[in-house]
N, C-alpha and C positions, 0 to 999 in steps of 0.2 A: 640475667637479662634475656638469656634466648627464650627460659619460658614463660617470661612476659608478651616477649615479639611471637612463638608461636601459640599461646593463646590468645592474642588480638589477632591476629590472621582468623585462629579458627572460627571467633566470632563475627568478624565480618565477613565471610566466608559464610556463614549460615544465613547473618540475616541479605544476603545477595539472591542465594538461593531462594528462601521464603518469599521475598519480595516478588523474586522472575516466576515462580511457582504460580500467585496469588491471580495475577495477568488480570484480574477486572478492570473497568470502567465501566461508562456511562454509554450507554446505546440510544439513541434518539434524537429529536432535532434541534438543531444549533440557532444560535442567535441570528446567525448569517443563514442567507439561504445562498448556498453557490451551487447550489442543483442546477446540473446542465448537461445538453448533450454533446454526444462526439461535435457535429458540428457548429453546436457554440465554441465548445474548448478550442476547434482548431483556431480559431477567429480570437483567441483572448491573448494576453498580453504572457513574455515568459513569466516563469515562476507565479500565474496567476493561481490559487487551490481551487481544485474542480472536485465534484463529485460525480461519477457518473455511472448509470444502472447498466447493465446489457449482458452480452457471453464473449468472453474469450472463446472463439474460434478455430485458435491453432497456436504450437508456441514456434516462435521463429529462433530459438536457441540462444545460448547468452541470456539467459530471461528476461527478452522478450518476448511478446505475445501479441498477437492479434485480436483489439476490441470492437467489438461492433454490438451498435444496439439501432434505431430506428432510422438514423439521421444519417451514416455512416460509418465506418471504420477509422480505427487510430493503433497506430503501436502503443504497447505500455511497456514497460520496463518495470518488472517486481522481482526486487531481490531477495535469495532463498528465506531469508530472516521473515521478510514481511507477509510472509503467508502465514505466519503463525500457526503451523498444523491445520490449515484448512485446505480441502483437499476439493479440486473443481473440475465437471468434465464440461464440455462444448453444449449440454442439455440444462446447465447450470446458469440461473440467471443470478446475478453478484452486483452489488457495489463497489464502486471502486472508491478510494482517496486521492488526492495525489498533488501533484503541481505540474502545470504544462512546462514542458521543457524544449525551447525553441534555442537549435545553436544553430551559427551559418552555416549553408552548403547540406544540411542536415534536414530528412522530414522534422515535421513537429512530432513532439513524440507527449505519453505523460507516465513522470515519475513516479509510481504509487506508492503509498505509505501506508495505508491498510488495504485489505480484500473482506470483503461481507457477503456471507452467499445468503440468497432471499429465498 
C-alpha cells in the first residue's frame, strides 16, 4: 500500500511541475476592451478589471508600488508570485492586470494579477 501512495505522489508531483514549468498562454487582445488609464481606474467601481500601460516609479515596500502613466498616479499591489520572473526598472514601460481595490478609509489602490513589460 505505501508503494502505491508513494508512486502516485511521485506522479502527481511531476505532472505539477510540467504543468508550472510550461507557464504559456495566449498574449493579445481580449473580447472586452477594459483598457484604461490610472485616472479612469480611479473613478471605476471596487473589484472593477483594469488594464493599465505606464512605469512603476518606485516601490513603497510591502509590494507596493507607485504607477503612473499619462493621466496620473495610483498604488499597485503585486504579490512576489505575480511577477512571474519578470524583472522592471522605472525606464520600463509594462502593462498591468488587475482589479481596482477600493476599502474605506483607504486610497484606492489596484490589485495586480499579471505584469507585461512592452
Amino acid at each position: 500500500m505505501k508503494k502505491i501512495i508513494l508512486t502516485l505522489l511521485a506522479i502527481f508531483s511531476t505532472v505539477n511541475v510540467a504543468s508550472a514549468q510550461m507557464g504559456g498562454g495566449f498574449e493579445g487582445p481580449s473580447a472586452s476592451n477594459n483598457a484604461t488609464t490610472v485616472a479612469e481606474a480611479l473613478k471605476m467601481r471596487d473589484e472593477t478589471y483594469v488594464t493599465l500601460t505606464g512605469k512603476i516609479v518606485n516601490s513603497l515596500g510591502d509590494e507596493k508600488y507607485t504607477f503612473k502613466d499619462d493621466t496620473g498616479e495610483v498604488v499597485v499591489e503585486i504579490d512576489d508570485e505575480d511577477w512571474r520572473g519578470v524583472k522592471v526598472t522605472p525606464e520600463n514601460t509594462i502593462t498591468i492586470n488587475g482589479e481596482v481595490d477600493k476599502e474605506m478609509f483607504e486610497s484606492t489602490k489596484i490589485d495586480v494579477d499579471s505584469v507585461v513589460v512592452r
